[in-house]
N, C-alpha and C positions, 0 to 999 in steps of 0.2 A: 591399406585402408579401404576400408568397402564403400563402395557409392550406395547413394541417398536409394534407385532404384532397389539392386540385390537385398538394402535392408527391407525395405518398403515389402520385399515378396515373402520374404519370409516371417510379416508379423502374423499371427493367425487371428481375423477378422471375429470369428466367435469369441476367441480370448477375449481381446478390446471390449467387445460388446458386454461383454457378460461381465468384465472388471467394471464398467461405467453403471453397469445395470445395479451389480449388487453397490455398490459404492453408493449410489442413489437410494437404495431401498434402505441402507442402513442410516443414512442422512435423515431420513422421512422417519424410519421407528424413532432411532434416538434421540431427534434434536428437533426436528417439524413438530414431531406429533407430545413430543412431553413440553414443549414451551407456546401453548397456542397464544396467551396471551402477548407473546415476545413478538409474534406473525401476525397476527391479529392486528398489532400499532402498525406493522412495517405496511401490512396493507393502504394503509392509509395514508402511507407517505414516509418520508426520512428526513433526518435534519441531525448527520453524523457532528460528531465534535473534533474530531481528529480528520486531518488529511496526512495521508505516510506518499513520501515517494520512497519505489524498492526500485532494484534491479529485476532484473525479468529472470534471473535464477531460478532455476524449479526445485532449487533445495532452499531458497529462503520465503517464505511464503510470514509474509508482514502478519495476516490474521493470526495464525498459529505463534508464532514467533512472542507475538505483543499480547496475544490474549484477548485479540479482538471477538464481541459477540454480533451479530450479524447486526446491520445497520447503525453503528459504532463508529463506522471510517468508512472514508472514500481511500482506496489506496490507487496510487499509479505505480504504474508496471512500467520503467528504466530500461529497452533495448543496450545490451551488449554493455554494461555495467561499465557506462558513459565515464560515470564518476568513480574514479580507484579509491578504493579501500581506507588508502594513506593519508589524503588528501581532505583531510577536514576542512581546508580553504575551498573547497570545489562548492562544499556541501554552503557553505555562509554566502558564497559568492549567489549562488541557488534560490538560497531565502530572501536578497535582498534583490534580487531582479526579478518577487515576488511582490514589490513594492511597486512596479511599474501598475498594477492595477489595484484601482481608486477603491473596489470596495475592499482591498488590504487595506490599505492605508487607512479608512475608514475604521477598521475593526479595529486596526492595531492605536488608533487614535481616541477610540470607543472603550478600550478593554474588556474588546468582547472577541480578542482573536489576540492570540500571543504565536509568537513564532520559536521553533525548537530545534536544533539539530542535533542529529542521532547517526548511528553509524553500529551495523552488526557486523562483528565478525565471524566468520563461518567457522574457520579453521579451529580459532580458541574459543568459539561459545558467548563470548563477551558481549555486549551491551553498551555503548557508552551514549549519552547525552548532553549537552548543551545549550545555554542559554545565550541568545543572540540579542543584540541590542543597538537600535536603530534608531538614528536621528530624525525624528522626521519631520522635515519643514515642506512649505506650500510649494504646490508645484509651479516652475514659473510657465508663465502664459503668453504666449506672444501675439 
């Protein structure tokens, strides 16, 4: 197994730069510069609809995946893919100790925020979703 150094020396610095370079410029022709009016709003501010939490996977990338267009979703990035695969109780468990804050609770009492869990698999391509359904009564106060 090679250490973190030996790989480190042998990336070639130009490479990097010039893959990040063009990666940008081709961001800018195809997507910046044909949707001004889509940057144009974002300048202005954002007010996504969707929050996705993913794993920090660099093969599962939430926007690409879900079809997100830029200022759509706020996604969080899952260190060390906390939550297994399997475990669709991880994920419910997740959503409702999203309850512990008032303006959830608020939205979800407003129906101006619904909660959903989902779950990608890498290996088969799949997709699945879930509707989660929460009691929710007043917090007690002491």
């Amino acid at each position: 197994m090679a250490n973190a150094t030996a790989v480190t020396r042998e990336i070639d610095q130009l490479v990097v730069d010039d893959r990040l370079k063009t990666g940008f410029i081709q961001f800018k022709k195809e997507v910046y510069e044909k949707k001004p009016d889509v940057f144009g709003e974002l300048k202005e501010g954002q007010s996504p609809k969707y929050m996705v939490f993913a794993c920090s996977d660099s093969r599962v990338c939430p926007s690409h995946i879900l079809n997100f267009q830029p200022g759509e979703a706020f996604a969080f990035r899952n260190v060390a893919n906390l939550v297994p695969p399997y475990d669709q109780e991880a994920v419910n468990v997740s959503l409702g100790n999203l309850l512990t804050y008032p303006f959830v609770r608020e939205g979800l009492a407003n129906k101006t925020l619904a909660l959903q869990g989902a779950h990608y698999d890498f290996v088969t391509g799949s997709f699945e979703t879930w509707g989660v359904e929460f009691g929710l009564t007043e917090p007690v106060k002491v």
